[in-house]
N, C-alpha and C positions, 0 to 999 in steps of 0.2 A: 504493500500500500504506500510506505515512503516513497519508494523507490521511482514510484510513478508519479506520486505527487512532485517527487525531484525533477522530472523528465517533463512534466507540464509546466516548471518554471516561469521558461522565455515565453511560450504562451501568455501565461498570466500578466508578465511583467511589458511585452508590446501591448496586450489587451487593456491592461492598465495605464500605462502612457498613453494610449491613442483616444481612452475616453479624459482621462485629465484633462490633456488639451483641448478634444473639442469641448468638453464641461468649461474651460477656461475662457475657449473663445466665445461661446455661446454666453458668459457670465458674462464679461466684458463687453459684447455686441453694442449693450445700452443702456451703460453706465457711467456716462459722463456725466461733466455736472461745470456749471460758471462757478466763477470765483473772483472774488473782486481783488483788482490789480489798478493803488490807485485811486481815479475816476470812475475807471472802468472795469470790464471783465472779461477774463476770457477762460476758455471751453479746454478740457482737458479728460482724458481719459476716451476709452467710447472705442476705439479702434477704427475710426473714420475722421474726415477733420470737418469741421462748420466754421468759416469765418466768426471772426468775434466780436460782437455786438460794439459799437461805437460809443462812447465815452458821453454820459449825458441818456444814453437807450434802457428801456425798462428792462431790469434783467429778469430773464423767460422763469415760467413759474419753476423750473425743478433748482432754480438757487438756493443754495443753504440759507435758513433762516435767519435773520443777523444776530442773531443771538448767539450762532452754531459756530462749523467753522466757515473761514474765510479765504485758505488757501491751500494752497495744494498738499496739507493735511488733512485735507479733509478724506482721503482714505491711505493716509498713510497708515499698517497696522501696528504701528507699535506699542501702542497704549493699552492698557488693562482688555480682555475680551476670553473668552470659550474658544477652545482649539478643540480639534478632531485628527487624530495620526494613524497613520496604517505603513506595517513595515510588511515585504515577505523576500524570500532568498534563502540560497543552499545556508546549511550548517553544518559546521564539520564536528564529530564528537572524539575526544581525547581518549586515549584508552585508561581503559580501569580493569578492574579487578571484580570476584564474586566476594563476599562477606562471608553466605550461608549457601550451602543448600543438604539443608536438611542438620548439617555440624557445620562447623566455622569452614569457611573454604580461603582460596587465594589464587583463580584462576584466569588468568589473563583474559580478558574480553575485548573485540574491539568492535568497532560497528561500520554501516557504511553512511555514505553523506546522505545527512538527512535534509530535512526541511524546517523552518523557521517562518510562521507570521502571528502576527500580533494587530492588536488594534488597542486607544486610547485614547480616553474625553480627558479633558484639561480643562486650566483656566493662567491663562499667562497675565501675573501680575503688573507687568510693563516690559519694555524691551529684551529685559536679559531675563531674567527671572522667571519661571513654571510649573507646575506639579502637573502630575496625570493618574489617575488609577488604570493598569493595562491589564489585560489578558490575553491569551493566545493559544500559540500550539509550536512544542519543538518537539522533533523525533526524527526517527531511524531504526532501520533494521539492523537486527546483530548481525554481522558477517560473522564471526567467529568468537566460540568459547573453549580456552585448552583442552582437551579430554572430554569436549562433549559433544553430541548429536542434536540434532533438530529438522524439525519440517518447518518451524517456522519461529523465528525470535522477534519482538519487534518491542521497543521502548520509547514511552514519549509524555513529556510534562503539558499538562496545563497551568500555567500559572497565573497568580492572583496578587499584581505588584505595587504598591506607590510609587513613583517615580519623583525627583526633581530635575529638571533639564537651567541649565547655562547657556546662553544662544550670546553669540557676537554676530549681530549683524550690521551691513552695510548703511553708508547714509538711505538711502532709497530701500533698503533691505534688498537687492535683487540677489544676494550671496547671504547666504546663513551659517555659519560655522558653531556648532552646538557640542556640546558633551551635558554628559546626564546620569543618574547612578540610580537603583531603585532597591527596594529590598520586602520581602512580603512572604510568598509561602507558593507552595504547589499540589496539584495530586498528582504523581507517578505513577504512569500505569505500566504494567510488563505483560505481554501478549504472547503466550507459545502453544505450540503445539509437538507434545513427541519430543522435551526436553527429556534427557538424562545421560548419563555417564556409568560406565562399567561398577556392578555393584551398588547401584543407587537408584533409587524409586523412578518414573517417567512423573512429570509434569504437563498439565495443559491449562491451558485457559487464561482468562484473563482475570490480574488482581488490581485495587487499586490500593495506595497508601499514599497519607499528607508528610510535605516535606517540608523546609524552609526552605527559602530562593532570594536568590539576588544577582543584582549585573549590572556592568557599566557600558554605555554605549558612547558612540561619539560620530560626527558626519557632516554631511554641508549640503544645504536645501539652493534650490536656484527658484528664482520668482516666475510664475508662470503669469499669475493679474497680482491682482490686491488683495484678493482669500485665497490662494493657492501656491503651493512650493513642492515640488519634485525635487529628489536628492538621492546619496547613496549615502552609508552606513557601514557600520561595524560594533558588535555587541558579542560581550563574552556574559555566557549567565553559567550557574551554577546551584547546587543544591546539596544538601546536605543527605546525609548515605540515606537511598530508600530501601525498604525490605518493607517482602508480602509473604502476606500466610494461607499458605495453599492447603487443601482441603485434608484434614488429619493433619493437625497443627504444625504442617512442611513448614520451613522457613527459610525463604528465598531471597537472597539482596544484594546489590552492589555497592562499592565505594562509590561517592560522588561522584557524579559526571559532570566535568565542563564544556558546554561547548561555542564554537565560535562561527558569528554568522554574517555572512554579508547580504545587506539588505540592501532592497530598491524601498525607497521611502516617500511616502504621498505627506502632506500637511493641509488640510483647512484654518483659515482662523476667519472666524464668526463676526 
């Protein structure tokens, strides 16, 4: 199931670029706005140009209120608002080791390249500054366990994280350069079928167990309009040793898994 979910990637990830932007151009189509310069005012934004009203001319109703803003902040996003983020891309998993199966074990495991996405509501306090609560999905199939057999290994966290994100962006924002650190919990699930090793019980099925988690990520978003950034990524998460209890009190578990992921990375801000 990883395995494929790895090979639909670049699918996912052209499928995802090509609605961003048209979602972007489509956002942008008609959403310019006047803004007083001065006497007068002139028109910005929109993705089309309209001469600009002459100095002394009633400016058209969609001007900002005079109360509001007045110039070309008026959709600059760097002020307090509600974000929306979504990451996905390969992950590579470190190798580990068994804990248990069934007595204390110590058997080399290692896995193949999994898969990594996530999604995450925020609230960005002002330019640099944000929190998020995330969740997602990392996994992989075992490719191999020392001294054991299988028809089928497969491992993968759901996690349930708080986040804070550090962003340095540009005057205009068209460049974002972010790092970020999160820490919260997970369920680890492990999936087999037809697990075991000479002189020791067979294993199947699926278990699940809660773990603690945590990771650092870090990347650079480029400006698509005025709510929108495409970027790329990199994020190491990790958790602490899981083990499950298979049926007749088995007890089955690995050392921590870290793994590392490079993501294609969307951003909304509201």
């Amino acid at each position: 199931m990883t395995r494929s979910l790895l090979f639909g990637t670049p699918a996912l990830f052209v499928f995802f670029t090509v609605t961003a932007t048209v979602a972007a151009q489509a956002f942008d189509a008609d959403r310019g706005y006047y803004a007083q310069n001065g006497g007068g005012y002139y028109y910005s934004g929109g993705g089309y140009s309209t001469p600009p009203p002459q100095p002394g001319d009633y400016p058209p109703p969609n001007t900002p209120p005079p109360d509001g803003p007045t110039s070309a902040e008026y959709f600059v996003m760097g002020g307090p608002g509600p974000y929306f983020r979504a990451d996905i891309g390969p992950s590579f998993f470190g190798r580990t080791h068994l804990t248990h199966f069934g007595v204390p074990a110590n058997d080399k495991t290692v896995f193949e390249t999994g898969l990594a996405l996530d999604a995450a509501a925020g609230y960005a306090f002002n330019r640099n500054i944000s929190a998020d609560l995330e969740t997602g999905f990392i996994g992989a199939d075992v490719h191999h366990i020392n001294f054991f057999t299988f028809d089928r290994a497969r491992y993968f966290d759901v996690p349930f994280l708080a986040n804070v994100m550090v962003s340095f962006p540009s005057d205009n924002e068209r460049i974002i350069p972010y790092f970020g650190a999160g820490g919260g919990g997970a369920v680890a699930v492990f999936d087999c079928r037809n697990l075991t090793t000479p002189a020791n019980p067979t294993i199947s099925g699926s278990e699940t167990t809660a773990v603690l988690a945590g990771q650092i990520f870090a990347g650079v978003r480029v400006k698509l309009n005025h709510h929108m950034w495409i970027g790329g990524g990199y994020k190491y998460f990790t958790t602490s040793d899981p083990t499950w209890d298979y049926p007749g009190s088995f007890k089955f578990g690995f050392k921590h898994v870290d793994t590392h992921s490079l993501q294609f990375t969307f951003f909304w801000k509201f």
